[in-house]
Residue, then its C-alpha position, 0 to 999 in steps of 0.5 A: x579156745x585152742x586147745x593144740x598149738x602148732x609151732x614151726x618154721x615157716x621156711x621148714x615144715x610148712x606143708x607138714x603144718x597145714x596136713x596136720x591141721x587140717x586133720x585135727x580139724x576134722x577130729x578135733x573141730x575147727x576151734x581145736x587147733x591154732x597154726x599161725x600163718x602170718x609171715x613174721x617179718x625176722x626181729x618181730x616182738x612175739x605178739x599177745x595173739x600167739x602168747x595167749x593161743x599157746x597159753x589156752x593150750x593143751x598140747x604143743x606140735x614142734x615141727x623140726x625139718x632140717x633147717x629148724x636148728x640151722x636157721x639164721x638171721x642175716x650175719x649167720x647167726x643161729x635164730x634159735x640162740x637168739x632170745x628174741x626167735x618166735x620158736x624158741x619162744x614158743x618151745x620154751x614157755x610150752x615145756x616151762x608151764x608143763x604142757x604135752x609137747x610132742x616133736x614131729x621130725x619131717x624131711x627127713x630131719x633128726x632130733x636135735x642132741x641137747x647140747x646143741x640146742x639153748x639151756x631154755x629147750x634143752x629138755x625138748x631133746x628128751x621127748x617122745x619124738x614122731x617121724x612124719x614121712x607118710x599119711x600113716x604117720x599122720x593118722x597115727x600122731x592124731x591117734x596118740x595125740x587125741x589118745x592122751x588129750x582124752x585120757x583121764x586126769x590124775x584126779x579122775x575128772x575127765x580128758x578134754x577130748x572123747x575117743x573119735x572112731x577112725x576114719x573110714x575112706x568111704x565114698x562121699x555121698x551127693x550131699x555131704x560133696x554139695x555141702x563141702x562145695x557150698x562151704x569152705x570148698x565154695x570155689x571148687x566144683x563138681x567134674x566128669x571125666x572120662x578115663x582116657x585110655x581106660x584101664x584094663x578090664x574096666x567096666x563101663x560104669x567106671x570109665x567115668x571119673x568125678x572128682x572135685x576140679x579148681x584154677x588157681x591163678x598167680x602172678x607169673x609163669x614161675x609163680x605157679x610152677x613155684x605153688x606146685x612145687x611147694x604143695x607137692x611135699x604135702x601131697x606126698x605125705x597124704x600119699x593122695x595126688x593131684x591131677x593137675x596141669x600148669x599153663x602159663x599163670x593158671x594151676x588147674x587140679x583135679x583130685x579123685x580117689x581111683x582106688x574107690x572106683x574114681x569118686x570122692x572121698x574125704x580124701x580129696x576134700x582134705x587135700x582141696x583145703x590143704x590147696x586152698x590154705x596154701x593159695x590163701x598164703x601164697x605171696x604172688x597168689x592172683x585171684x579172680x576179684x570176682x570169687 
């Protein structure tokens, strides 16, 4: 059952969507969170799928980004005056039943004032609101938001969650990278590099980098250019970057934590499933048949 519901645009957040899943994963466990990814066609009926998700939901994130207001339908007409957007939808019933809802501002977006947003939401403006621009924003929206699910009730009974230790950036160990490649990392694999040219006062034993290493291939040359560029922002915000290369319709990455001697971290197990939800959802993805 879903405990976190995760609303957004998906022209307008998308990236800031699947971090931050991907992190209430790992804390919460992978049936805590809901983020849908189906594309929604402009003028769908909202369906039950979704009314029930945000029903069994304890807390809601609303990603604004700068076109969440501005967003319009064909004859320019704002989506969310339209009683039909999914969003609106989502907003309304969430501050309506009295759930936790927490806006989370990403791009750089502003909160929207009250009169600029339908009577049904306008008291969205007047929540605590996030700003997510960096990893440390991240991991301090997980903490407050795990912080209030585990908070006792008024009557005294527990909260839905316990208070999870930080996570440490420690080096993974040969069986917990085996397992993560045998499982949800099944088509990524294990690589050595060395480092060419060597930094500096390297030691010998650090002249050789691991990291986790994957080809994704997609239909055109601007396909792929186009997967880069919409995954970069989310790299960015994890403030932990790819070493990846485009040729022709082929993306190649590799990802390591040099600060920790070029070895893998969570880190880059947490950015190798970001890549692979977005390829997962990526229209002009071609994969090999045979994976």
């Amino acid at each position: 059952m879903e405990r976190i519901f995760v609303s957004y645009r998906r022209e307008d957040g998308q990236a800031e969507a699947w971090l931050l899943q991907e992190r209430l994963t790992a804390r919460l466990g992978g049936a805590a969170v809901f983020l849908d990814t189906s594309a929604i066609p402009p003028g769908s009926v909202w369906p039950d799928r979704l009314r029930q998700a945000l029903d069994n939901a304890s807390a809601v994130l609303v990603l604004i980004g700068p076109n969440w207001i501005r967003a319009a339908d064909e004859w320019s007409r704002r989506r969310i005056d339209q009683e039909g957007d999914w969003v609106r939808l989502e907003v309304a019933q969430s501050l309506e039943s009295g759930k936790l809802v927490l806006p989370i501002l990403v791009s750089g977006a502003a909160m929207p004032p009250a009169e600029s947003l339908p009577a049904s939401i306008a008291a969205l403006a007047q929540r605590q609101a996030f700003e997510l621009r960096h990893a440390t924003d991240i991991d301090r929206i997980v903490n407050h938001l795990v912080r209030r699910l585990a908070d006792p009730a008024p009557d005294g009974s527990p909260g839905l969650y316990p208070r999870p230790a930080p996570e440490l950036p420690d080096p993974l160990n040969q069986e917990k990278i085996e397992v993560a490649l045998r499982g949800s990392l099944r088509h990524w694999r294990l690589q050595r590099r060395r480092l060419d040219p060597c930094p500096p006062d390297t030691e010998v034993s650090a002249q050789e980098q691991t990291g986790l290493y994957r080809e994704y291939r997609f239909r055109t040359f601007q396909d792929a250019v186009s997967f880069m560029h919409a995954t970069a922002p989310g790299c960015d915000i994890a403030i932990h970057h790819p070493v990846w290369e485009n040729i022709w319709r082929t993306v190649r990455i590799f990802l390591t934590t040099w600060d920790i001697g070029h070895r893998i971290s969570d880190r880059d197990v947490q950015l190798a499933k970001y890549f692979e939800r977005a390829y997962a959802d990526f229209p002009t993805a071609d994969p090999d048949p045979n994976d």
